[in-house]
C-alpha positions as CSV (number, residue, x, y, z in Angstrom):
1,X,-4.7,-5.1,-8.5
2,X,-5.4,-2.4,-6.7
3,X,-7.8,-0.7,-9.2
4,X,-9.4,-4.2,-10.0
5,X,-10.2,-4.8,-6.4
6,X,-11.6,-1.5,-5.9
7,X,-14.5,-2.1,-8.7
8,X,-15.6,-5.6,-6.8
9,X,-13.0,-7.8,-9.2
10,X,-11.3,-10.7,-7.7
11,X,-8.1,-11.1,-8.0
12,X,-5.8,-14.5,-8.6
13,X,-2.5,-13.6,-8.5
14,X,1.3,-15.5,-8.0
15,X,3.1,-15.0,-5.0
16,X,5.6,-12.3,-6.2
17,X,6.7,-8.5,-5.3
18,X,4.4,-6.6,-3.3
19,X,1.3,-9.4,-4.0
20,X,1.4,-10.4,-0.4
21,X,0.7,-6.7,0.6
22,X,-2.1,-5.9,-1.7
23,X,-4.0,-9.2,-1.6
24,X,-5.7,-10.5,1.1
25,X,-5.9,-14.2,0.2
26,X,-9.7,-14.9,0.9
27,X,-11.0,-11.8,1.0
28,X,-9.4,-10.1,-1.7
29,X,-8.6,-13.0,-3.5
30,X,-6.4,-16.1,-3.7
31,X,-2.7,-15.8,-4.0
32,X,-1.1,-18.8,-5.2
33,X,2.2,-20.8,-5.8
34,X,1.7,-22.4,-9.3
35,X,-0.2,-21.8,-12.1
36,X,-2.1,-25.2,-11.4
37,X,-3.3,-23.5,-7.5
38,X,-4.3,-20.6,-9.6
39,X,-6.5,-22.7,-12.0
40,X,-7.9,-24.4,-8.5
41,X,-8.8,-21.1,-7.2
42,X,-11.0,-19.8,-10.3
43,X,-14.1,-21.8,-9.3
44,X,-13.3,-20.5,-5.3
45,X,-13.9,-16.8,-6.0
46,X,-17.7,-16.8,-5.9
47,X,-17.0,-17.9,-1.8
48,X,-15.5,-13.9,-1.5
49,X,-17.7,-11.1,-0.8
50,X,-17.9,-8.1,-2.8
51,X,-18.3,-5.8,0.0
52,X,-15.2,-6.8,2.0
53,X,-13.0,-6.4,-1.0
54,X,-14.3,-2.8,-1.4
55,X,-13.6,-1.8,1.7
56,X,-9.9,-3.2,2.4
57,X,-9.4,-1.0,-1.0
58,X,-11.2,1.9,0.9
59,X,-8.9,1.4,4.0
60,X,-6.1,0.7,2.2
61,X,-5.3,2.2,-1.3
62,X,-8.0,5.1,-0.7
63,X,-6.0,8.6,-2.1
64,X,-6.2,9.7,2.1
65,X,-4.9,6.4,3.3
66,X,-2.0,6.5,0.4
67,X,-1.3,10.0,2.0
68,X,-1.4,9.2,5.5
69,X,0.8,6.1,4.9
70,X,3.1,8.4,2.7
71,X,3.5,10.7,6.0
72,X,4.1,8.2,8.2
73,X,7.3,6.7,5.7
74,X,8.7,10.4,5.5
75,X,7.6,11.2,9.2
76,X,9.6,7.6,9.8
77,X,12.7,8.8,7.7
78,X,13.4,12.4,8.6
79,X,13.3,10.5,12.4
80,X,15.6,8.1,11.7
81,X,17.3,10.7,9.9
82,X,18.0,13.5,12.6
83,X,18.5,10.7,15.0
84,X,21.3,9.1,13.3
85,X,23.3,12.1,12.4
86,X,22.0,14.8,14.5
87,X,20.1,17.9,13.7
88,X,21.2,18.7,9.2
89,X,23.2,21.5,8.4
90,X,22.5,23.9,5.9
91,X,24.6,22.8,2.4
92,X,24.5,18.6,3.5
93,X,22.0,18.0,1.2
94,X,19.9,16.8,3.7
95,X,17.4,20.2,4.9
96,X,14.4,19.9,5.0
97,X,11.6,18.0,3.5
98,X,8.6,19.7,2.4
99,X,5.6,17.5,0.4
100,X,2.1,19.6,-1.1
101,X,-0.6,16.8,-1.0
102,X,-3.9,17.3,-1.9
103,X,-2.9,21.2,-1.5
104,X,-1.5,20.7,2.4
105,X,1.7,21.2,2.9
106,X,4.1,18.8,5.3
107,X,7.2,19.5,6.3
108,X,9.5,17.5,7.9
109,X,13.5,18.4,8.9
């Protein structure tokens, strides 16, 4: 959906798995219940604007905000982590976390 939106496409998609997180409904697109509300919405998509869709994409599935979102989630866990059961000990299984992205390296404990 993603990849469609990114080139301008509207989408029309059902409510199901992570469609309420990628699609706007009205500015992305229309998200719908039934296939007969998806039918309705066809002739709705000229009222959404091509720009706007481009730049949720940009602000939102753009390689740098995948990686910054990506940080915060393992930034998030190692927190929760440490907090929870205290600094890891070497031999747990649980030392630390190291992620190369776009040749930067993040480590987290």
């Amino acid at each position: 959906m993603a990849e469609a939106t990114a080139t301008g496409t509207p989408v029309i998609a059902a409510r199901a798995g992570s469609v309420s997180e990628e699609v706007v409904d009205g500015v992305i697109g229309f998200v719908a219940d039934t296939m007969h509300d998806m039918a309705k919405a066809i002739p709705r998509v000229k009222e959404l604007d091509r720009r706007a869709r481009r730049a949720h994409v940009e602000r939102h599935f753009s390689p740098r905000a995948m990686i910054d979102g990506s940080e915060r989630a393992y930034a998030s866990i190692t927190a929760a982590r440490s907090s929870a059961a205290g600094t890891p000990k070497t031999g747990d299984g649980a030392g630390p976390l190291s992620v190369v992205a776009e040749g930067r390296e993040m480590t987290g404990s």
